[in-house]
N, C-alpha and C positions, 0 to 999 in steps of 0.2 A: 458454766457457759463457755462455748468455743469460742476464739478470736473472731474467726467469722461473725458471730451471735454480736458478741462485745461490739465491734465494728460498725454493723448493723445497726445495733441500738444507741451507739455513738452520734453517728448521723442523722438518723429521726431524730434526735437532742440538736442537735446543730442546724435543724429543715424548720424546727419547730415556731409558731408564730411568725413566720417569712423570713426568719433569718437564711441567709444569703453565704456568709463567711463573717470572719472576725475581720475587725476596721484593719486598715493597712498598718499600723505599725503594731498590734497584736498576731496578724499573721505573718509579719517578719519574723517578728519571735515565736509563732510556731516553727518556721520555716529552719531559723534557727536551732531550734530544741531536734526537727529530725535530721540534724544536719546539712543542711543545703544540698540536699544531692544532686544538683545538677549535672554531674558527671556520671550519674547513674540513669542518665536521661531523663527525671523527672523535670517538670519543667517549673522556673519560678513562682511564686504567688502576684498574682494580677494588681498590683500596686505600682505604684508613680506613676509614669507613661502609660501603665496596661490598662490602670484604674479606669480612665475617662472614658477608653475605647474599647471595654470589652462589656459585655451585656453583662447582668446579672446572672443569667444561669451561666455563661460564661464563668461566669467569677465561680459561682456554686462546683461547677462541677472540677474546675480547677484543684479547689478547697479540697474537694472529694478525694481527688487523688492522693494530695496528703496524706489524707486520714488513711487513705488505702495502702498506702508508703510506710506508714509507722507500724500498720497492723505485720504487714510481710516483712517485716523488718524487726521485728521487738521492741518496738516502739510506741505500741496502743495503749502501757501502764503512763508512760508521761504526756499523753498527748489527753487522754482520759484528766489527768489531775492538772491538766493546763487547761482545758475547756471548762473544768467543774470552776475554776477559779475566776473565767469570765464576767464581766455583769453585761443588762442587757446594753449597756451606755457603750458595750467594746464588741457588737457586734455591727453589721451591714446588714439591714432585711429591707423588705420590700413586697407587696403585696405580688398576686400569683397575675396578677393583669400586667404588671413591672417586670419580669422576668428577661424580657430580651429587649430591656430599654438600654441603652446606655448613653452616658454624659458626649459623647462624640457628635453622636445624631443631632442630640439638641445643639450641639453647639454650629454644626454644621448647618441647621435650618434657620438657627437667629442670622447666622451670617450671610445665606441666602436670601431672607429678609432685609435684610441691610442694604442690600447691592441690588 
């Protein structure tokens, strides 16, 4: 199977039953394992400050990028045996009606409620 292939079948495993991304401090330690590239212009994983204010697909396709990062990189054998090691208790999902919720909005219309 080509990286591409591997990759590909990577993510369907990661999309699978609404998972979203790994919880924020398992995607720090992915983050970690592909080295932080931020200097490579990749950009962080959507946690602390990001978490509340970025949607779910948001977050997903962030994720993506990663996964997309390690493949172009030589990176898809540890990212592979870091994902298989997941349970579902260390992922983020949410149904396909939730995809472009995120914790901001709600917090933003309790408060307009409020006031």
């Amino acid at each position: 199977m080509s990286v591409d292939e591997r990759k590909e079948a990577l993510l369907r495993h990661c999309e699978e039953h609404g998972r979203v991304c790994p919880q924020p401090g398992k995607w720090h330690e992915l983050w970690q394992l592909i080295g932080a590239p931020e200097r490579d212009g990749l950009s962080p994983p959507l946690i602390l400050g990001g978490w509340a204010f970025s949607s779910n697909r948001e977050k997903r396709e962030r994720f993506r990028s990663h996964v997309s990062y390690a493949a172009e990189n030589g990176l898809l054998n540890d990212v592979e045996q870091f994902i298989s090691r997941l349970g579902e208790e260390d992922w983020h999902s949410c149904g396909a009606d939730r995809l472009d919720w995120n914790f901001g909005d709600e917090i933003a219309r309790e408060h307009e409620e409020r006031n």
